[in-house]
C-alpha positions in Angstrom: -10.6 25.4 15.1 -13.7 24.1 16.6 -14.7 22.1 13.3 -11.4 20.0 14.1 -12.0 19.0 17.4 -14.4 15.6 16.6 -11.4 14.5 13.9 -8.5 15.3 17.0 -10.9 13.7 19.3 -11.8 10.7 16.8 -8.0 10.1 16.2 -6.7 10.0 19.8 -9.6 7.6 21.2 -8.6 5.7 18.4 -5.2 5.7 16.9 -3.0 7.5 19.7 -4.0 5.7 22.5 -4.4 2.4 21.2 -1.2 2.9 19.6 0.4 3.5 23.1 -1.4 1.0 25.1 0.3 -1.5 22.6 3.6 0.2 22.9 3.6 -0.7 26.5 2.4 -3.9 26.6 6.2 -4.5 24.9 7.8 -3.4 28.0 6.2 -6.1 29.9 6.5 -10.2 30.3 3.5 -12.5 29.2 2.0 -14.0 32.0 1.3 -18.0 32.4 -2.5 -17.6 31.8 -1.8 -15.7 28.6 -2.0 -12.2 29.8 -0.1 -9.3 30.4 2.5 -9.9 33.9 3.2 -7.0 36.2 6.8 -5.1 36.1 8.8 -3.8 33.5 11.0 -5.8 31.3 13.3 -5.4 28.1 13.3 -9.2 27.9 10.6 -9.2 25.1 12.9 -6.8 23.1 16.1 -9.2 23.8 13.5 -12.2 21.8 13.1 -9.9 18.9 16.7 -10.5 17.8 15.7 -13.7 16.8 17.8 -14.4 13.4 14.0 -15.3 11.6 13.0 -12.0 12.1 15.5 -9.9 10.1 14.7 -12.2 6.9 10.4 -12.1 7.9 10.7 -8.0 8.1 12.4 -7.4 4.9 10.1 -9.8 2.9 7.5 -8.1 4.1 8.6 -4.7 3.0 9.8 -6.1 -0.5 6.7 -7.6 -1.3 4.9 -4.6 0.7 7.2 -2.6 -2.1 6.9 -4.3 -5.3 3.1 -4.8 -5.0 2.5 -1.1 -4.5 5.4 -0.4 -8.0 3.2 -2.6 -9.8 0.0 -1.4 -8.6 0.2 2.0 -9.4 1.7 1.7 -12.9 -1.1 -0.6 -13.7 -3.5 2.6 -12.5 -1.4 5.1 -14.3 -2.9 4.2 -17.7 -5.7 2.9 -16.4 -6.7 6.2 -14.5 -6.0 8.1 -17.6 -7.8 5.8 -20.2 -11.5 6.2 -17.8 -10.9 9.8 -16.8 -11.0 10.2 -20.9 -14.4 8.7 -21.5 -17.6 9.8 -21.4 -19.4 10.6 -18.3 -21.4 7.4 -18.6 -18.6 4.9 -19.0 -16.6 6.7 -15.9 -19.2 5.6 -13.7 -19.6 2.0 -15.6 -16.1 1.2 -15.1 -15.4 2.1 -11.7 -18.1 0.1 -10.6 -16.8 -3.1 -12.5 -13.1 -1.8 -10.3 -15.0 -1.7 -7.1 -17.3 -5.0 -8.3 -14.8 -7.1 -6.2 -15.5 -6.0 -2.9 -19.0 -6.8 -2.9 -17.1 -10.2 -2.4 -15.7 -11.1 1.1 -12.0 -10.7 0.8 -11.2 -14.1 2.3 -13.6 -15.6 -0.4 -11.4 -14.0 -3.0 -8.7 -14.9 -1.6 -9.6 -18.8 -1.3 -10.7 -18.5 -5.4 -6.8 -17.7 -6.1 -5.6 -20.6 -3.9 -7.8 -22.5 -5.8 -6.9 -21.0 -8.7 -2.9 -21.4 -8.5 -3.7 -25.1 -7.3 -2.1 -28.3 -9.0 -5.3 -29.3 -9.8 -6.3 -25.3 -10.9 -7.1 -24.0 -14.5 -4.3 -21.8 -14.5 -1.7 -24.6 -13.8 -3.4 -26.9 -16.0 -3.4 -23.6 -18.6 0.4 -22.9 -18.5 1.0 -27.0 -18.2 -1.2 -27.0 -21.8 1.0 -24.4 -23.6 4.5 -25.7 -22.2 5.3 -22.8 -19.9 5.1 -24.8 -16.8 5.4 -28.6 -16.2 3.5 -31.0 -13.9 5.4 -30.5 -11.0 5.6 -26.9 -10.6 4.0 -25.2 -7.7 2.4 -21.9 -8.3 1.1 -21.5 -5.0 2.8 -21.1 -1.6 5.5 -19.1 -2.4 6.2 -15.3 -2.4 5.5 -14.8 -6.0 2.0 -16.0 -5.1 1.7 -13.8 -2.4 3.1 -10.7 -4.9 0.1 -11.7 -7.5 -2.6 -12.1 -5.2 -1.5 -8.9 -3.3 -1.2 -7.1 -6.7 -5.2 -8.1 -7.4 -6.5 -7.1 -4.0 -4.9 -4.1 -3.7 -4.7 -2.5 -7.1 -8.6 -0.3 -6.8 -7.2 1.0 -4.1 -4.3 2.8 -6.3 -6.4 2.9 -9.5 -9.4 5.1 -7.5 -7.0 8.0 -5.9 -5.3 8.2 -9.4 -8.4 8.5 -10.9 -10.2 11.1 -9.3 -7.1 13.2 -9.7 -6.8 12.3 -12.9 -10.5 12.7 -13.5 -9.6 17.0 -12.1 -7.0 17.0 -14.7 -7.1 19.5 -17.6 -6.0 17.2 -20.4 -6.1 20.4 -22.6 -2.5 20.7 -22.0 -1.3 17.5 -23.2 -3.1 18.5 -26.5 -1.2 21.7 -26.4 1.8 19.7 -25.5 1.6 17.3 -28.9 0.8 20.6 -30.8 4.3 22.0 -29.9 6.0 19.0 -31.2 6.5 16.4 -27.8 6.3 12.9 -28.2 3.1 11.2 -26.4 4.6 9.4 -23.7 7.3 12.7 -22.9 3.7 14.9 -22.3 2.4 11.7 -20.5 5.6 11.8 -18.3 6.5 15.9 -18.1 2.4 16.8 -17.7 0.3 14.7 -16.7 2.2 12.9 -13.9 3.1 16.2 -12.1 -0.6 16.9 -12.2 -1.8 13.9 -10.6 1.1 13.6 -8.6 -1.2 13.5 -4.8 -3.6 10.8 -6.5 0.0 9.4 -6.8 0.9 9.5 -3.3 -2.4 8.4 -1.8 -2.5 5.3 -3.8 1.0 4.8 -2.7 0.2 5.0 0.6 -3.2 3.1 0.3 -1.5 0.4 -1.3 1.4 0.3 0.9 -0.2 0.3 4.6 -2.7 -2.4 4.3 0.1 -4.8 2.2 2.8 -4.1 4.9 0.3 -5.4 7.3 -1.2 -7.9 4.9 -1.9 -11.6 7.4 -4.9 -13.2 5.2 -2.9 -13.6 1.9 0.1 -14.7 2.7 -1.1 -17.2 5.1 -3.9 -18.8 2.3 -1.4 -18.8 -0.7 2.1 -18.7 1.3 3.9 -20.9 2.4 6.6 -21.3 5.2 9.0 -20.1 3.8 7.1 -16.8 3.2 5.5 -15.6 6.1 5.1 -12.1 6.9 5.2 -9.9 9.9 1.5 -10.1 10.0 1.3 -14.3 10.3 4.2 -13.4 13.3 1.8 -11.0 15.1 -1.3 -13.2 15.0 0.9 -16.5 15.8 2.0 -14.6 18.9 -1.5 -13.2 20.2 -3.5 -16.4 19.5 -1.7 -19.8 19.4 1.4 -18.4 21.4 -0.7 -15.9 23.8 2.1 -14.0 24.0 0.8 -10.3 24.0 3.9 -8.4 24.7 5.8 -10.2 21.9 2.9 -9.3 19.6 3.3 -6.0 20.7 6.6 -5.4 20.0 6.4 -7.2 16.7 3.3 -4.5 15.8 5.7 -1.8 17.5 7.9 -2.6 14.5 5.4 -2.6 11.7 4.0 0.7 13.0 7.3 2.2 12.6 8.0 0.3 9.0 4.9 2.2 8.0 5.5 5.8 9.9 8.4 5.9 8.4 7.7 5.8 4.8 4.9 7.9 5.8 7.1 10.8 7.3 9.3 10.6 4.2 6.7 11.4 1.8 5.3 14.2 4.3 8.5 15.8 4.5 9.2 15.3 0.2 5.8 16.7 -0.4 6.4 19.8 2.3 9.4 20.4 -0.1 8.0 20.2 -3.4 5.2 22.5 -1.9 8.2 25.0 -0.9 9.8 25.0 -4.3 7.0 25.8 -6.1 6.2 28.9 -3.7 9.3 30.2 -4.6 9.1 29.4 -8.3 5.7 31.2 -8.7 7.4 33.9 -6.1 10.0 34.7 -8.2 8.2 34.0 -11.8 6.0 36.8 -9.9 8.7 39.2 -9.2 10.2 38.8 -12.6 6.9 40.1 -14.1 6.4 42.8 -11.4 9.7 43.8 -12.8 9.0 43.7 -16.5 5.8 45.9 -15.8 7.7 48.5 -14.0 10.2 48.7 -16.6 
């Protein structure tokens, strides 16, 4: 009990509270100096029904989605070609997947608008071997944003998967092929179910930090593909309008909470089935004994 109380402690000083402070700076008006007026209001939650913001939310959760799809199928055989290799070569490789950050992000980021520029070596590439003309525009648009957040985000995915992977006994899949199934059916039926919570936290370490992505969509996007996180820094700095922000981060929190309960609840449920699998798998031996 005691060993928990610096995590509760750590978590409420600086999730819980925060996250309440900005809850109810929602229910208030912004003030003409740029602050935070006196009074409670449900005017700033009448603004949010602005027709823009339907369209901004839900590109921001497809491209939030699709990054993390591609992301962690990319780690899948990644994760399971490196937790196969030697000792030695695990540790080489995942220090070229981590290389990257000893990059700033924003640097990275600027070397792909560069990159997917007119004047860029991957438009002059593609331009070279007819796949694209002169005139087409690889970068600000969402399917920039998509590659990009694919590229920045994919160690997070491949690192979870891996060190589960890296646990797994891959003596079964051997035992798997010996009893006649196909590769990719032991790939699927074994291996997946026993990485399946390096699964879930690369989902969900993927997920968050794209749904509240601001830096790449706003170097390689355009404006026709802003995000909710270009709304919530528009509104705190150029607009100083706090409460707005507020609300608009009200609504993120809960685009990520949600997804989040969903796979608490799906994983309390798988955990429950397989009790009462091994329960009964129990019994039915218990049985057989005393027979």
């Amino acid at each position: 009990m005691l060993t928990t109380i610096p995590s509760f402690v750590w978590l409420l000083l600086f999730f819980v509270i925060p996250t309440l402070i900005v809850f109810g700076i929602a229910f208030h008006a912004p003030s003409a100096d740029g602050g935070i007026a006196p009074g409670f209001t449900m005017e700033t939650w009448r603004s949010i029904s602005n027709p823009n913001y339907p369209a901004i939310v839900w590109r921001t959760i497809w491209i939030s989605a699709v990054t993390t799809l591609i992301c962690v199928l990319l780690s899948l055989p990644c994760a399971y070609a490196i937790a196969r290799m030697t000792v030695k070569w695990r540790a080489v490789i995942a220090g070229l997947i981590m290389l990257p950050f000893w990059t700033s992000f924003i640097v990275r980021v600027f070397a792909w608008r560069t990159l997917l520029s007119p004047e860029g070596f991957l438009q002059r590439f593609l331009v070279a071997i007819g796949i694209a003309s002169e005139d087409t525009i690889l970068n600000y648009n969402s399917g920039a944003i998509l590659v990009v957040s694919v590229y920045s985000f994919l160690p997070f995915a491949i690192m979870p998967i891996y060190t589960a992977a890296e646990k797994f006994d891959f003596s079964l899949l051997e035992a798997a092929r010996d009893l006649g199934a196909r590769s990719f059916f032991a790939f699927r039926k074994i291996f997946l179910p026993g990485v399946k919570r390096g699964v879930i936290s690369a989902i969900l370490m993927v997920f968050i930090p794209a749904i509240g992505s601001y830096v790449i969509p706003d170097l390689v996007g355009g404006q026709d593909s802003e995000l909710i996180g270009n709304k919530i820094y528009q509104r705190t700095f150029p607009d100083r309008n706090l409460p707005h922000a507020s609300a608009l981060a009200t609504i993120t929190g809960f685009s990520v909470l949600v997804p989040l309960a969903c796979v608490a609840w799906w994983m309390k449920r798988q955990d429950e089935r397989e009790e009462k699998r091994l329960a009964a798998a129990t019994e039915r031996k218990l049985r057989g004994g005393a027979a």
